[in-house]
Every structure is written in C-alpha cells, then in structure tokens.
C-alpha positions, 0 to 999 in steps of 0.5 A, spaced: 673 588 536 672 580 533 666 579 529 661 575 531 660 569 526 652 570 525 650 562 522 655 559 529 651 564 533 644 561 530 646 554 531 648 555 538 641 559 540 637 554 536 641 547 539 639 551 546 632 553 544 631 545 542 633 542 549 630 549 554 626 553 549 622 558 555 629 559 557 632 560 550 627 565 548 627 569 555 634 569 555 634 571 548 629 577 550 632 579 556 639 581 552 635 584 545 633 589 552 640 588 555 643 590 548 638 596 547 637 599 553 646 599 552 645 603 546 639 607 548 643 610 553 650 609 549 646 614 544 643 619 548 650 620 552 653 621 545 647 625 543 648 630 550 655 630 549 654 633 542 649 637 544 653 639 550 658 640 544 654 644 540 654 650 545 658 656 545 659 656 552 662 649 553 669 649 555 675 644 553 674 641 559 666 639 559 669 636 553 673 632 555 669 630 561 664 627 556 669 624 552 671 620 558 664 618 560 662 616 553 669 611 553 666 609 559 660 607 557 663 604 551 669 600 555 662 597 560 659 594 553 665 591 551 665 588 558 658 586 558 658 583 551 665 579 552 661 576 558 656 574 555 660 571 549 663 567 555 656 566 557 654 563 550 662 559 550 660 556 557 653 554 554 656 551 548 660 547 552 654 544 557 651 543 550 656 538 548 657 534 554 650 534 555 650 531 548 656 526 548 652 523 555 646 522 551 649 519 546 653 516 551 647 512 554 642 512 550 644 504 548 644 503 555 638 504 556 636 501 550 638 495 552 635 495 559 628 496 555 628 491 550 631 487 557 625 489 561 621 488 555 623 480 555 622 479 562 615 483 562 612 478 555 615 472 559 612 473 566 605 474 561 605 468 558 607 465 565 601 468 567 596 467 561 598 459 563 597 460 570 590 462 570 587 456 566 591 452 572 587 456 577 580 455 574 581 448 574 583 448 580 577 453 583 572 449 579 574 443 584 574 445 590 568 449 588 565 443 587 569 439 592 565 444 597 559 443 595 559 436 596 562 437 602 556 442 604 550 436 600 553 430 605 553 436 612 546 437 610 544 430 609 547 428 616 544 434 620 536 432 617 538 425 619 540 426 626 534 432 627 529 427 624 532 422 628 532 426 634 524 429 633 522 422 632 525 420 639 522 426 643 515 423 639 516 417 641 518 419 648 513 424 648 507 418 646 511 414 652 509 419 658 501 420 654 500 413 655 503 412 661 500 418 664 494 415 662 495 408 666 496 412 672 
C-alpha cells in the first residue's frame, strides 16, 4: 500500500479550507468518524476473531471463516480509503482550475473597475458643473415668476377698482335718478 505524503495532504486541506472552510471542516470530521468507526470495527472483528480463536472448541473452519470476514473487512477499507483518495485528487483538480480562472479574470475585471471607476468621477464632475447652471436658472425664473405674478395682481386690483367704482357710479346714477321720480 502507498504512503500518504502527510505535508501534500496538509496543503491540499488547507487550500480547501481557504476557499469552503464549513465544508472543509465538516467534511474532515465526517471521514475522522468514517475512518474511526472502520477501525472500531476492523478491531472488534479482529478482537472476536482471536477470542474465537482462543476457545478450544472453535474448529479450523470458524477459523477460517474469520480470516475470510477480516480480509473483507480489511479489502471494503482499502476501497473506501482509494475512493476517497480519489475524492481528494478530484478536489485537488477543481482547486487548480478554479485557481487558473481566478487567475485568469482577475485583470479583467481589474480593468472593468478602474473603467467604471473613470466613468463614474467623469458623470460626477459633469454634474457637479450641472448643478450651479441649474440654480441659476431656478433663480430666473423664480424670479421671472414672481414678477410675472406682481404684474397679474397689479392688473387684477386695476380692473376690480375700476369695475367697483363703476357699480358706485351706476349705483349713485339710480339714487339720483330714483330721486328725480
């Protein structure tokens, strides 16, 4: 059986950890527990094998049986521990695309933010500048309104004082002539 190169196995978990560190540490409890539970039980059929094997009464062929069931037992860890070597090669792989994307389009959008960034001082000045043309130009026809209002007002008193000093003309006309009846 290969060994496992324990410093490429710590690198790889902690360039995991760096990008899902929930997923990294769930996923690094959940095989502590896969992995202990497999030797829990890889132990206690070995231990029941040599108990088994201690009696006087067990025959060759328990023996045998137990032998067998250990191999399978110890074959379904081998499996399990190359799948999940497979698992870590496969995860290693993503890693390494993912960092060559990363790599890949970070001066883009590098670019496309310092671009956004021009644009957006640019349509700031233009509205700094805007804003004093568009109070000035408030203030004149705030203005412009205002007399526009003063000159209605004045017309508006001209016609009512004319029109009332009609009707007490008219009205003085019908007592003096209401009079001369």
């Amino acid at each position: 059986m290969p060994m496992l190169d324990m410093n490429l196995v710590a690198k790889i978990w902690l360039e995991a950890f760096k990008f899902r560190p929930l997923t990294t540490v769930v996923g690094t409890l959940c095989g502590v527990v896969l992995a202990a539970g497999a030797a829990y039980y890889i132990s206690s059929q070995d231990q029941r094998a040599r108990d088994s094997s201690s009696v006087a009464s067990v025959t060759y062929q328990k023996q045998v049986e137990n032998l067998q069931q250990t191999e399978t037992n110890v074959r379904e860890l081998l499996a399990f521990v190359e799948n999940e070597k497979k698992k870590l090669q496969d995860s290693e792989k993503v890693l390494g695309e993912m960092k060559a994307e990363h790599d890949r389009l970070s001066p883009i959008v590098e670019t496309d933010r310092k671009t956004v960034d021009a644009v957006l001082n640019v349509q700031a000045a233009q509205q700094a500048r805007g804003v004093w043309r568009e109070r000035g130009i408030g203030c004149v026809f705030g203005v412009g309104g205002s007399l526009i209002a003063s000159f209605i007002f004045a017309v508006m008193g001209i016609v009512y004082r004319k029109a009332r000093n009609r009707n007490k003309s008219s009205a003085a006309v019908e007592v003096v002539g209401a009079a001369r009846v």
